[in-house]
VEXDREN-2710 file (C-alpha; in Angstrom, 1 decimal):
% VEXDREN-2710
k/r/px/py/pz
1/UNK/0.0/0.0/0.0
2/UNK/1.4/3.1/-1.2
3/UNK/1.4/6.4/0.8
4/UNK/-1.4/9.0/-0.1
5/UNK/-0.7/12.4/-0.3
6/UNK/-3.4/14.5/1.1
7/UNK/-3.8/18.0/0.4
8/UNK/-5.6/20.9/2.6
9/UNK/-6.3/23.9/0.9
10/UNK/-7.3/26.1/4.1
11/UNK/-9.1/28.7/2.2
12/UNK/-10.9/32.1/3.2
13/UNK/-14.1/31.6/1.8
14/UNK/-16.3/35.0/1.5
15/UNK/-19.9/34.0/2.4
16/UNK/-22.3/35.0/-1.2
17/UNK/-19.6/35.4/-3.4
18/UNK/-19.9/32.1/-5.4
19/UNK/-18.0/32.8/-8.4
20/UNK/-14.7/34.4/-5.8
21/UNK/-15.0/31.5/-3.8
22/UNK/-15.3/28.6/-6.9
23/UNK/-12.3/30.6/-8.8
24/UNK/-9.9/30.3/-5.2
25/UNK/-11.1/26.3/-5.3
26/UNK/-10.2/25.8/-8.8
27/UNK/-7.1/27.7/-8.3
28/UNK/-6.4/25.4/-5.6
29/UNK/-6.9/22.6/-7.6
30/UNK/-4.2/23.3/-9.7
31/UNK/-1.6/23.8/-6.9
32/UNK/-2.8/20.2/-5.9
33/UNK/-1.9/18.9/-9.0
34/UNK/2.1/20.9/-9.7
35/UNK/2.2/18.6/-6.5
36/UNK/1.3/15.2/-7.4
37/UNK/-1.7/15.1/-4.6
38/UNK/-3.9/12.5/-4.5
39/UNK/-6.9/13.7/-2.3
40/UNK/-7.9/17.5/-1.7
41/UNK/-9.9/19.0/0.8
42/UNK/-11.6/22.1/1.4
43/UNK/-13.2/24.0/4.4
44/UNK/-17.2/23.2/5.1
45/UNK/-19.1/25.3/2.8
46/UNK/-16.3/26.6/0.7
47/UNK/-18.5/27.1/-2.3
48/UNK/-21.5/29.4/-0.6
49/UNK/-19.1/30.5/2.5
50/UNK/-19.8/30.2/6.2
51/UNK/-22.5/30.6/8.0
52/UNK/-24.5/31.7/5.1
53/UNK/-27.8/32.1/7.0
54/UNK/-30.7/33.3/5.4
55/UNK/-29.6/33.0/1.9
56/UNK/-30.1/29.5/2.5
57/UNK/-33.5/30.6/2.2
58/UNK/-33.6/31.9/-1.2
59/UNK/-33.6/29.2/-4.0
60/UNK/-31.8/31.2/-6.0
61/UNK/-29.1/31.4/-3.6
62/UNK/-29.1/27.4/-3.6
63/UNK/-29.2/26.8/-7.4
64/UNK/-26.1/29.1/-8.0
65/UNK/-24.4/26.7/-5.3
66/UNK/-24.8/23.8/-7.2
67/UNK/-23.9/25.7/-10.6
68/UNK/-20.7/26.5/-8.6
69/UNK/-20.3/22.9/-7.5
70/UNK/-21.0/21.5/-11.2
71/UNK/-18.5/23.9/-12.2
72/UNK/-15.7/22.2/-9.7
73/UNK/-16.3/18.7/-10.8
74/UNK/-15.9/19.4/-14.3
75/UNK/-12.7/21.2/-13.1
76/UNK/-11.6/17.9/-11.4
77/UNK/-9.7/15.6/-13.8
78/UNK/-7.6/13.2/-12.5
79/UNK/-7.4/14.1/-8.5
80/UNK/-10.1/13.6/-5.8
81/UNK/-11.2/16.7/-4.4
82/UNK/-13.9/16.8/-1.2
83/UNK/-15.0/20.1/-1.1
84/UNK/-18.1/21.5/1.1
85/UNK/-21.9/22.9/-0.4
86/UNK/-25.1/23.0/0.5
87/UNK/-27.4/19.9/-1.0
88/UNK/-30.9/20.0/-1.8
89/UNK/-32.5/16.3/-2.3
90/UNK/-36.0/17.3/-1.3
91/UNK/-34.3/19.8/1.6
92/UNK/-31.4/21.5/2.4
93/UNK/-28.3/20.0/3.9
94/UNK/-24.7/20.9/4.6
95/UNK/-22.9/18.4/2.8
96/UNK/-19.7/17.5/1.1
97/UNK/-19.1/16.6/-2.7
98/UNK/-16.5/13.7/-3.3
99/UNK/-15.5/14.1/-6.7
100/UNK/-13.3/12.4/-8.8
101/UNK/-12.2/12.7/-12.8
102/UNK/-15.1/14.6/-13.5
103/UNK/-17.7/12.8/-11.7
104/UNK/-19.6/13.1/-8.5
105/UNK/-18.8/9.8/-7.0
106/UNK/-21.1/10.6/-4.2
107/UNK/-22.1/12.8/-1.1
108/UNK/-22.0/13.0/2.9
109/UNK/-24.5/14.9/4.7
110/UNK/-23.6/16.1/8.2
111/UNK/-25.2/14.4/11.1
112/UNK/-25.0/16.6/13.6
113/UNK/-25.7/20.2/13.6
114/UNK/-24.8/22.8/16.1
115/UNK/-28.0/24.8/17.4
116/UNK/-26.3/26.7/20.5
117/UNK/-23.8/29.5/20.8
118/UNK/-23.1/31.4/17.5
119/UNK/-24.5/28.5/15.5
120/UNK/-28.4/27.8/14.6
121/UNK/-27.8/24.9/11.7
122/UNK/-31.3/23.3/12.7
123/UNK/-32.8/26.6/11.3
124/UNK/-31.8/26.0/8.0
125/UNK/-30.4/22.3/7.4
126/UNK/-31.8/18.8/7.6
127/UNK/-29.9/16.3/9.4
128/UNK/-28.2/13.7/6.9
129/UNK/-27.9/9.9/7.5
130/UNK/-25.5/7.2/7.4
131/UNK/-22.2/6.3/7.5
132/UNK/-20.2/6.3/4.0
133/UNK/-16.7/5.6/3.4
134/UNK/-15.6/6.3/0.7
135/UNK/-12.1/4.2/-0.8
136/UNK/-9.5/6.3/-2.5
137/UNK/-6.7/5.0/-3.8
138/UNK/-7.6/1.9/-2.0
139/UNK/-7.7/3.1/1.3
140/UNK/-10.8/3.7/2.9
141/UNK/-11.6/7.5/3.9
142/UNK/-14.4/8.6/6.3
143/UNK/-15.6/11.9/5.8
144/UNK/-17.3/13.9/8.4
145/UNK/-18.3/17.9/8.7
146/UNK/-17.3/20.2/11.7
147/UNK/-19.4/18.9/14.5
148/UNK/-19.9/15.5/13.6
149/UNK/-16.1/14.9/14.6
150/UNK/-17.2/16.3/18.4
151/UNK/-18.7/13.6/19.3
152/UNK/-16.9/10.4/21.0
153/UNK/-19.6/8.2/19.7
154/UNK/-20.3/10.2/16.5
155/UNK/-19.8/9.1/12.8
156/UNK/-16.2/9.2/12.9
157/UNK/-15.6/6.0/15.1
158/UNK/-17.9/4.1/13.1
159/UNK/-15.8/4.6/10.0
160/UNK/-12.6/3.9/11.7
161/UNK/-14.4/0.6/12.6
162/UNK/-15.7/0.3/8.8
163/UNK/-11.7/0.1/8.1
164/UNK/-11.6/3.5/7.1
165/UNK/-8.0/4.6/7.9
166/UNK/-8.2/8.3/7.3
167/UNK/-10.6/10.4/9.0
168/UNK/-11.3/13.2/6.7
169/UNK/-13.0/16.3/8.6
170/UNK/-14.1/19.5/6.5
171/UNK/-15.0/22.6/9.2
172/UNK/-15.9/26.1/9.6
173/UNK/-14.9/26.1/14.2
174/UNK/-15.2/29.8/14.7
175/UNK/-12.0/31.1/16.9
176/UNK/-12.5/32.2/20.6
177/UNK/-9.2/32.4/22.6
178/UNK/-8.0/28.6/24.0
179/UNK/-10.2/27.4/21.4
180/UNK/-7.7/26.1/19.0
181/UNK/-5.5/24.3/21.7
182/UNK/-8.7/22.3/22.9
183/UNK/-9.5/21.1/19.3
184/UNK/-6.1/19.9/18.8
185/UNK/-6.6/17.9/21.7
186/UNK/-10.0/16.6/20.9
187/UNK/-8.7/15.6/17.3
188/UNK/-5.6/13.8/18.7
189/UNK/-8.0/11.9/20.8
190/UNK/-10.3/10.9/18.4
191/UNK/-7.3/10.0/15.9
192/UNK/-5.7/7.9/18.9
193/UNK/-9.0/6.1/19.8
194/UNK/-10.1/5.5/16.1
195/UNK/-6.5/4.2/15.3
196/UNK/-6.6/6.2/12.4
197/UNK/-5.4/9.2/10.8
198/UNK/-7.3/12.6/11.5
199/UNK/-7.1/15.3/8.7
200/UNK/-9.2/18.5/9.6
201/UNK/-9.4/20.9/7.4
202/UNK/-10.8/24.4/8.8
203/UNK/-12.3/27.8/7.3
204/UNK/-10.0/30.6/7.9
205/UNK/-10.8/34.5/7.8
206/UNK/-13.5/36.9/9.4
207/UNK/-17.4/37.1/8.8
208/UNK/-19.2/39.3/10.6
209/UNK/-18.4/39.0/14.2
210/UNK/-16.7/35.6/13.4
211/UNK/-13.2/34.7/13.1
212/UNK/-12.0/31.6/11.5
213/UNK/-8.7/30.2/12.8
214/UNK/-7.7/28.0/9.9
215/UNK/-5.1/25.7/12.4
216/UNK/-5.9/22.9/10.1
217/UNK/-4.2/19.7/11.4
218/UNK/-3.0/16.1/10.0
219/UNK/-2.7/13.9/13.4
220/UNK/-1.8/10.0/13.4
221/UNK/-3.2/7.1/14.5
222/UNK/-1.3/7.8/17.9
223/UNK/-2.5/11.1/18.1
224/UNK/0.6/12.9/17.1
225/UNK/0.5/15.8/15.1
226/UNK/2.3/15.6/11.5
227/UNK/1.4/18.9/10.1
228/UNK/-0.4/22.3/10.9
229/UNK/-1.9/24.9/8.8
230/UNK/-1.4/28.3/9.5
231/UNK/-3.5/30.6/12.2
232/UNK/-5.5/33.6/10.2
233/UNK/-3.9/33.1/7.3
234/UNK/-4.5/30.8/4.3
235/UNK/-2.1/28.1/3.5
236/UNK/-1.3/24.9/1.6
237/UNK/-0.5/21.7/3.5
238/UNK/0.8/18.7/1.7
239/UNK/1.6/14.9/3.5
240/UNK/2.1/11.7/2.7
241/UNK/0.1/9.5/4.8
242/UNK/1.1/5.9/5.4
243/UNK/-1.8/4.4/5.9
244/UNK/-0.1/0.8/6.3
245/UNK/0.8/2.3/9.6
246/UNK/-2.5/2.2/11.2
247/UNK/-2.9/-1.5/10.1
248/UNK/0.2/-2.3/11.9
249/UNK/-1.0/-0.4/14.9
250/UNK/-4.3/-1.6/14.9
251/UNK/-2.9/-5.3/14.7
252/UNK/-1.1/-4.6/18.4
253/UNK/-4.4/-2.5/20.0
254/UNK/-6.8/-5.3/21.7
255/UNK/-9.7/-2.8/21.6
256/UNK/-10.4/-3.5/17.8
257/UNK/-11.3/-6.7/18.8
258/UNK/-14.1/-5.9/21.3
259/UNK/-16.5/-3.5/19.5
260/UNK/-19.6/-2.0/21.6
261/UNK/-23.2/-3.6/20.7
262/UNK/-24.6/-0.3/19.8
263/UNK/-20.9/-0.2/17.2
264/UNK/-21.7/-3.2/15.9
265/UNK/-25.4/-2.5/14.8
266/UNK/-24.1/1.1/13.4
267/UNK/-21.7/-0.8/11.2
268/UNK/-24.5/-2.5/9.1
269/UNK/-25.6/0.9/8.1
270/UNK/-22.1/1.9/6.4
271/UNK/-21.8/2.2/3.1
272/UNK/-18.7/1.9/0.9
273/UNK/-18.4/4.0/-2.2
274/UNK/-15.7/3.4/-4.7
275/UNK/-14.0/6.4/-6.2
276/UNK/-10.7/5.6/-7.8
277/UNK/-9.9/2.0/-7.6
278/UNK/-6.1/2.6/-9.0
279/UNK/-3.1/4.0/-7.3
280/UNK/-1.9/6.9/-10.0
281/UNK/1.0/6.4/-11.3
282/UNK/2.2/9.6/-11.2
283/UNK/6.5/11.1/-10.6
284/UNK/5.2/12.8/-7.3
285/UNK/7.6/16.2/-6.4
286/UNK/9.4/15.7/-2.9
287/UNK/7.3/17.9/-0.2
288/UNK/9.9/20.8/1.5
289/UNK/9.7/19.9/5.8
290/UNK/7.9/23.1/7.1
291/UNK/7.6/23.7/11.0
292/UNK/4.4/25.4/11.8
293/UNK/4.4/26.8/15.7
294/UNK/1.2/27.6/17.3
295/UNK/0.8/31.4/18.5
296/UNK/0.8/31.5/22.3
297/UNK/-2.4/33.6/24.2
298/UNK/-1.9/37.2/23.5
299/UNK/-0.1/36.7/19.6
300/UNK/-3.5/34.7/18.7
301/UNK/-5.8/37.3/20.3
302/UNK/-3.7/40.1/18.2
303/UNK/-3.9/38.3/15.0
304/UNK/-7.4/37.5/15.4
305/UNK/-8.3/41.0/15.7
306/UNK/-6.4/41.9/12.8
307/UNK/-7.7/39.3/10.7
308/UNK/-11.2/39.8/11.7
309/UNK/-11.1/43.9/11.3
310/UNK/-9.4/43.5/7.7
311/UNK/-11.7/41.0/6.7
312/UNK/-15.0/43.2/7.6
313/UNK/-13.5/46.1/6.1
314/UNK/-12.5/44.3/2.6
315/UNK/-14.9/42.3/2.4
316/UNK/-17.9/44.9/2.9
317/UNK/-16.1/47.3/0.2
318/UNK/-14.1/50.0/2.1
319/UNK/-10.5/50.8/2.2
320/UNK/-9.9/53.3/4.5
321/UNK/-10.9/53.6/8.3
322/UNK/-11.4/56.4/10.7
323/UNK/-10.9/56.5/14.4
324/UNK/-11.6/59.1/16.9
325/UNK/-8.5/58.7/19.1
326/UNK/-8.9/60.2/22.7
327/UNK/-5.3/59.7/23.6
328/UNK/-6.8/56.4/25.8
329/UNK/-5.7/52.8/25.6
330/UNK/-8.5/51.3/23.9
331/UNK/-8.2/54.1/20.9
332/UNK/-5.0/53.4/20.4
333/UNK/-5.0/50.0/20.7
334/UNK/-7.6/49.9/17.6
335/UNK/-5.5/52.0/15.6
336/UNK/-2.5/50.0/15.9
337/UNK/-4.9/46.9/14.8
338/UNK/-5.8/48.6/11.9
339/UNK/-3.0/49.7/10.9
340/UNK/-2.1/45.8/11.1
341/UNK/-5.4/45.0/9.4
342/UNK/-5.3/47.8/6.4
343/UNK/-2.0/49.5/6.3
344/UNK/-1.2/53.0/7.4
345/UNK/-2.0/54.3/4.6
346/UNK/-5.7/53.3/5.2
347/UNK/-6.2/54.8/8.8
348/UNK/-7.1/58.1/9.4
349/UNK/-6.9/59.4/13.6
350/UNK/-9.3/62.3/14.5
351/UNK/-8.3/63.8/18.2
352/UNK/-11.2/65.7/19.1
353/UNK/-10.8/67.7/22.2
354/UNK/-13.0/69.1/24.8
355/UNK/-12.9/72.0/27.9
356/UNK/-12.3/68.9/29.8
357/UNK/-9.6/67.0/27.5
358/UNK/-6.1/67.2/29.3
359/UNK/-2.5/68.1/28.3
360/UNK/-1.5/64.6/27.9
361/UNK/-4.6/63.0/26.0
362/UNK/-4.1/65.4/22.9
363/UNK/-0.8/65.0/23.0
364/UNK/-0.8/61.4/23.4
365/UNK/-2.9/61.3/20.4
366/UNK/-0.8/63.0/18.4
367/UNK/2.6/61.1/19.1
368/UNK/0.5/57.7/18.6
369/UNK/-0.5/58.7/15.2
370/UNK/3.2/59.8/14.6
371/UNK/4.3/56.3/15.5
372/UNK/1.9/54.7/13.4
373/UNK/2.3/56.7/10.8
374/UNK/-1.4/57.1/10.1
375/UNK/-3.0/60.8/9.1
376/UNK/-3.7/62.8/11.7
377/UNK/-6.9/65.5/12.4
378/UNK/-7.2/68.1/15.1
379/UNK/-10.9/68.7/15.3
380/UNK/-11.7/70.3/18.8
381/UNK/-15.9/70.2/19.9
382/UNK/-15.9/73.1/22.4
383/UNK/-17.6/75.3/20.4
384/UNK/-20.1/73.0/19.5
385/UNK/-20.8/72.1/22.8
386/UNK/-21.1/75.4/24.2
387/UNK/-23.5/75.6/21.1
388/UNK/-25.7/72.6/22.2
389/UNK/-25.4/74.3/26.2
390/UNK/-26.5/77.7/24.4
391/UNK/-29.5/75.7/22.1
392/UNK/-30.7/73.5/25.7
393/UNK/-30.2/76.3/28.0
394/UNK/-33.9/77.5/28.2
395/UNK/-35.3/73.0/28.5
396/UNK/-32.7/72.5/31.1
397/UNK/-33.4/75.5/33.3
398/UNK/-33.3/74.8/36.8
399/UNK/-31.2/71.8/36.5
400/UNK/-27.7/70.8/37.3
401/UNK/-25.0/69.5/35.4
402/UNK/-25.2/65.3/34.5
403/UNK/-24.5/63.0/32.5
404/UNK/-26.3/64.9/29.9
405/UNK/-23.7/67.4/29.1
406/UNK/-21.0/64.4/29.2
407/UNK/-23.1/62.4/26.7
408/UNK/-23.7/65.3/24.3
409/UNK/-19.8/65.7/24.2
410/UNK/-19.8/61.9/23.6
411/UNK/-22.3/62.4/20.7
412/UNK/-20.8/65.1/19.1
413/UNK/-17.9/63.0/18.3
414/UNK/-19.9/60.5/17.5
415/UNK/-21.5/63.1/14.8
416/UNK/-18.4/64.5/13.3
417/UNK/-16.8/61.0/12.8
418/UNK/-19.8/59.7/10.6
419/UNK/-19.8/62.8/8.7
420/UNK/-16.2/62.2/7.6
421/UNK/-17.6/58.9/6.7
422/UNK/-20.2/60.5/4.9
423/UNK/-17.9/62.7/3.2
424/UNK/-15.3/60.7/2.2
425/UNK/-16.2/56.7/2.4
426/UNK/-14.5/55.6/5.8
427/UNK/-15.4/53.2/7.8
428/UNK/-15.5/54.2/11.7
429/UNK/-14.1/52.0/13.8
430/UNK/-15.4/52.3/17.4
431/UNK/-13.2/51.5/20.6
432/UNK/-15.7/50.4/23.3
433/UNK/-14.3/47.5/25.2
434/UNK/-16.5/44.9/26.6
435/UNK/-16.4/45.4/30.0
436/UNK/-17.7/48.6/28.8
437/UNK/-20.5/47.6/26.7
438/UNK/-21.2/44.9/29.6
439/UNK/-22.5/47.6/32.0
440/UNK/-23.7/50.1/30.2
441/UNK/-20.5/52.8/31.1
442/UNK/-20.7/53.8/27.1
443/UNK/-22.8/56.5/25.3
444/UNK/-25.3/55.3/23.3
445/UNK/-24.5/56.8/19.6
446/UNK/-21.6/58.7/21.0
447/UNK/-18.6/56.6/21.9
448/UNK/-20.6/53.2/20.7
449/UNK/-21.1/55.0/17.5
450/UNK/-19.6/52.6/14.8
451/UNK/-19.5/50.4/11.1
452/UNK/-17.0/47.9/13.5
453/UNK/-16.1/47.2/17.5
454/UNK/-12.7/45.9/17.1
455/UNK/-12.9/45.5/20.9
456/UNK/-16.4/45.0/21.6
457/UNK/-15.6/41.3/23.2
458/UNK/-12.0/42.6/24.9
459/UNK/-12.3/43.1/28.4
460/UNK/-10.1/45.8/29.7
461/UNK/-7.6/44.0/31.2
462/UNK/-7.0/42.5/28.1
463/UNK/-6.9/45.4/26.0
464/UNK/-4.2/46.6/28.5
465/UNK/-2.6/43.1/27.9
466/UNK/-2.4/43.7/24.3
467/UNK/-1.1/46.8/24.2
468/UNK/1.7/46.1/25.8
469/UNK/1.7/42.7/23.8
470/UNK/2.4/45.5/20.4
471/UNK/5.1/47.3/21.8
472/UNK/6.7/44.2/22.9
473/UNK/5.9/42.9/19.5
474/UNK/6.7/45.7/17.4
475/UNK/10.3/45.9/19.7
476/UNK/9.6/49.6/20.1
477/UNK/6.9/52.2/21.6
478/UNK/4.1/52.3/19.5
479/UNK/1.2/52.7/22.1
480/UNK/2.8/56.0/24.5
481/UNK/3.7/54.7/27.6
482/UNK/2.1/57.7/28.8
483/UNK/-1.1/56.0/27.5
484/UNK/-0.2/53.0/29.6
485/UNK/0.2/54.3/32.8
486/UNK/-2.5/56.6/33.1
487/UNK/-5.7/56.2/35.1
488/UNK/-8.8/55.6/32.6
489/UNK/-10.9/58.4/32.0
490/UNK/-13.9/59.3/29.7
491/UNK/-12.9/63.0/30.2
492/UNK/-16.0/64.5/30.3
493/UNK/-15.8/66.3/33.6
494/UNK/-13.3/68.1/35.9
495/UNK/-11.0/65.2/36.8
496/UNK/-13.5/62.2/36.0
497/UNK/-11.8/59.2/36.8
498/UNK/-14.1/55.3/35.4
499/UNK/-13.9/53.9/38.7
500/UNK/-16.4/57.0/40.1
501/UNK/-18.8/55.0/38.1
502/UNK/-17.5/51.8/38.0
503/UNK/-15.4/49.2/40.3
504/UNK/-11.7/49.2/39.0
505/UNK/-11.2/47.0/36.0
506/UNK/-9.0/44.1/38.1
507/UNK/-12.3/43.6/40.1
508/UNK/-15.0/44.3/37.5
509/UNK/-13.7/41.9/34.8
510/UNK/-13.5/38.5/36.6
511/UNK/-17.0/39.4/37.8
512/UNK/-18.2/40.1/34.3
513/UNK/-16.8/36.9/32.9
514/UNK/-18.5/35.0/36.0
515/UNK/-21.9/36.5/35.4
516/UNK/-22.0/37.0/31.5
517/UNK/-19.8/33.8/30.3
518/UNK/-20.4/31.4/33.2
519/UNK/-24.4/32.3/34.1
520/UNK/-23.1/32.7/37.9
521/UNK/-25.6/33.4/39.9
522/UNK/-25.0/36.9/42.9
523/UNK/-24.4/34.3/45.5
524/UNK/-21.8/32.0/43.8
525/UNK/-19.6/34.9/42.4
526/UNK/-20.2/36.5/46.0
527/UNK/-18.8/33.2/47.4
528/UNK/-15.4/33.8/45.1
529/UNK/-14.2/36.7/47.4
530/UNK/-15.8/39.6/45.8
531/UNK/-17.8/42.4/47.8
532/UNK/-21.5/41.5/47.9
533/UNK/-22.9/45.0/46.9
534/UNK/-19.6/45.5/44.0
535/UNK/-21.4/42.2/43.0
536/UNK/-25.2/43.3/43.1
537/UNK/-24.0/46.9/41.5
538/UNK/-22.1/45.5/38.2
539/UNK/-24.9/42.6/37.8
540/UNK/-27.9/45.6/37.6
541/UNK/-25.7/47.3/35.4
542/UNK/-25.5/44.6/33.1
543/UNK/-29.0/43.2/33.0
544/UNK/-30.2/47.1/32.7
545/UNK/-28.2/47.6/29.5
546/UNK/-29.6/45.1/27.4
547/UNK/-30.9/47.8/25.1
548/UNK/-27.7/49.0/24.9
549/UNK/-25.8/45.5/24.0
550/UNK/-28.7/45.3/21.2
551/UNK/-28.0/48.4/19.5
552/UNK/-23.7/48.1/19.5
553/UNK/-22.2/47.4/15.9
554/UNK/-21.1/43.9/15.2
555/UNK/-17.7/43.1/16.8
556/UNK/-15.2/40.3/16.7
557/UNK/-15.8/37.3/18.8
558/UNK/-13.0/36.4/21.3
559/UNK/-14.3/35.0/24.2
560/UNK/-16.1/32.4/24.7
561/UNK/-19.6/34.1/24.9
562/UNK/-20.0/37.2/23.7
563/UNK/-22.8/40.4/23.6
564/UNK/-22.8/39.8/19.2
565/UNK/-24.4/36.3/18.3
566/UNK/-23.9/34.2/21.6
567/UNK/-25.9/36.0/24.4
568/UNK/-29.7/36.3/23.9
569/UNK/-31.2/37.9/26.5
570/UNK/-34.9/39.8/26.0
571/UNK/-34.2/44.2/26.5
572/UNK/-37.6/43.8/28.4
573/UNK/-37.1/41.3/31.5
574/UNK/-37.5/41.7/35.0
575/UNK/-35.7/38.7/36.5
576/UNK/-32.7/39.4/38.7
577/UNK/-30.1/36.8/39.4
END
């Protein structure tokens, strides 16, 4: 038994664009060739994109998906290729095409679909049946889609048990951060339990509020990794499998010979397709070693924030961003992202300075867009505000001085960024953090005015984090340390400091992530050491800002539950926890 070479094209699929996304596949197709691969894979969904929501709804949508498809196989001489669409046979299911020499040998439909967190497949998708493997070269490959490979007891162990000795599993696993390092361990058990060789091929890019880490592995039967894609980036990955291998270690493991009643009834429903019955005899090039290192916490965080602002910019048809930059950490922390994401020449800083803007913030602002590089506007709101004092002076008679006047300085901003995006196409990036947005402490179309929340799920101790993360990075002082060091302040008052409103951020954020990640009730995260009324504060806080959390612009996922597609809580609710 020869080896097979096994190719992963980790792609960035844009969700809609059907003819983009069929030209990158067929382009693919050709790389796999110049290299003498056997069998090439593509993400779930390459052809329509992932998730592709409710297009899935419009026929038309669907019938251009298997135009695309058609399109592939007859693009598809002499290699396999298993590459992800959406079938319809009677409904709609998320599905795999094996093709081979110009012919649709046949088709796995995904068992299992994901109807929590950011993913609601049961909306759209009927569940397939069965258990196909599918032999290649004369080895027998079991193909699976995204969640199906989650389960210990799912489809993939069945295969392995059907003699399938390469587990073949096409994904779109959205990022969050740890994410990554438990999948690898999940495949590596699966791999090491099936006694077979795991290939996973995952999406890579941004959609929406969605990242896609690519970190497409090849493990062996002994759940050792051989190769890894990329993180955020596309890539290429090539190996030779020796499949001969897993016979050899299946021959010394005992547990092959003591299958599970429920196993064995399971195996009478497999089915075992033929695609190429003949080992090509094809001069295959040698494959160049290549060392892929995973990116340790902060690094994957960074890139993921890159990735994920570029892609939402690009990919909804702007070039150029603009930021209002306060001379605070979270401002400048988006601007160096962008600037990451876009280029320099792409990002355009607007300081806008109160009565109440000090010294240091302006120029803070100004020596962070030096550093960057980045164009740099000096438009100061006093006058306008005094205007909107002069305009409300007769309504607010009689009253004092709140958080009115701060908000309409927030607004105001707000105003004169989207008029430069008016004016002149931008894109405004917002820079509310989530601990932020999580209670509320942001003005509603002021400083949450934005297209895009680079930090919308980056608590602040982790936008502090990454900052520092940059300059270490970038081996010189991008981000001020000025803009470090200094106490965090909206600056919309005589010496406004955020903890007069709110608890400092080294308390607030673990009680945030107990009460918004981990559904903690008062009493349980009042049991972890915190102060009892701190607790009770930031939780009303929270539960009275739902209107707010509706109403931010999308943002990039990073945590594990975040205010975008994950938590769905109704604005009008009177339960307290």
């Amino acid at each position: 038994m020869y080896p097979i070479r096994v190719g992963i094209a980790q792609i960035n699929s844009t969700v809609g664009d059907l003819n983009g996304n069929t030209k990158k596949i067929m382009q693919s197709i050709d790389q796999a060739k110049s290299l003498g691969v056997n069998l090439l894979t593509f993400p779930e969904l390459a052809i329509t994109g992932y998730p592709p929501e409710d297009l899935l709804l419009k026929s038309q949508f669907i019938k251009q998906n298997t135009e695309s498809l058609n399109k592939i196989i007859e693009y598809s001489s002499d290699i396999a290729v298993v590459v992800g669409f959406v079938d319809s046979d009677g409904d709609i299911y998320n599905a795999a095409a094996v093709i081979y020499n110009r012919k649709l040998m046949g088709v796995y439909h995904k068992l299992y679909l994901p109807n929590y967190g950011v993913f609601d497949e049961n909306r759209y998708f009927q569940a397939g049946a069965g258990y196909p493997v599918f032999i290649i070269c004369g080895i027998g490959i079991g193909i699976t889609i995204c969640e199906d490979m989650w389960y210990e007891a799912g489809p993939a162990i069945i295969q392995a048990h059907a003699r399938a000795g390469v587990l073949l599993n096409i994904s779109a696993s959205p990022y969050h951060a740890g994410k990554g390092l438990f999948r690898e361990r999940m495949l590596a058990t699966r791999a090491s339990d099936s006694i077979a060789f795991v290939v996973h091929n995952n999406l890579v890019g941004g959609q929406d509020e969605l990242v896609f880490d690519g970190n497409s592995l090849i493990i062996n039967e002994k759940g050792e990794l051989i190769a890894r894609g990329k993180q955020f980036e596309e890539d290429f990955v090539v190996a030779d499998l020796d499949v001969e291998s897993v016979f050899r270690s299946q021959l010394h493991d005992p547990r092959r010979r003591k299958e599970m009643p429920w196993l064995k009834e399971k195996l009478e429903e497999v089915t075992k397709i033929e695609v190429s019955c003949e080992y090509p005899s094809i001069v295959r090039p040698p494959l160049q070693p290549r060392r892929i290192d995973r990116l340790d916490g902060l690094a994957e965080i960074y890139q993921a924030l890159v990735l994920g602002t570029r892609d939402y910019v690009h990919k909804n048809g702007f070039e150029k961003v603009v930021i209002g930059l306060s001379g605070g950490i979270d401002s400048s922390l988006v601007a160096a992202i962008a600037v990451d994401a876009l280029g320099a020449e792409n990002v355009i800083g607007v300081s806008m300075p109160s009565r109440y803007s000090s010294p240091s913030s302006k120029s803070d602002a100004e020596a962070l867009a030096r550093n960057l590089g980045i164009e740099f506007k000096l438009i100061p709101i006093d006058k306008t505000f005094s205007s909107y004092l002069e305009t409300l002076a007769e309504s607010f008679k009689d009253t004092q001085p709140d958080v009115t006047e701060e908000n309409i300085q927030a607004r105001i901003r707000g105003n004169i960024l989207f008029a430069l995006s008016n004016k002149f196409g931008w894109l405004v990036l917002a820079c509310s953090n989530k601990s932020e947005t999580a209670t509320g402490y942001t003005t509603l179309y002021g400083d949450m005015a934005g297209g895009f929340i680079p930090l919308k799920d980056v608590p602040k101790t982790m936008v502090v984090e990454l900052a520092r993360y940059k300059n270490r990075q970038a081996g010189k002082e991008v981000i001020p340390s000025s803009v470090l060091t200094k106490a965090p302040s909206a600056e919309l008052r005589p010496d406004q400091k955020d903890t007069d409103t709110i608890p400092p951020y080294d308390i607030l954020d673990p009680i945030l992530k107990a009460y918004v990640e981990d559904d903690l009730t008062i009493d349980q995260i009042t049991d972890m050491g915190f102060d009892r009324d701190i607790v009770i504060k930031v939780t009303r806080m929270v539960d009275g800002s739902e209107y707010k959390h509706r109403q931010t612009a999308p943002g990039i996922k990073i945590t594990p539950r975040d205010f975008g597609r994950d938590r769905r809580l109704p604005i009008t609710n009177q339960f307290k926890g």
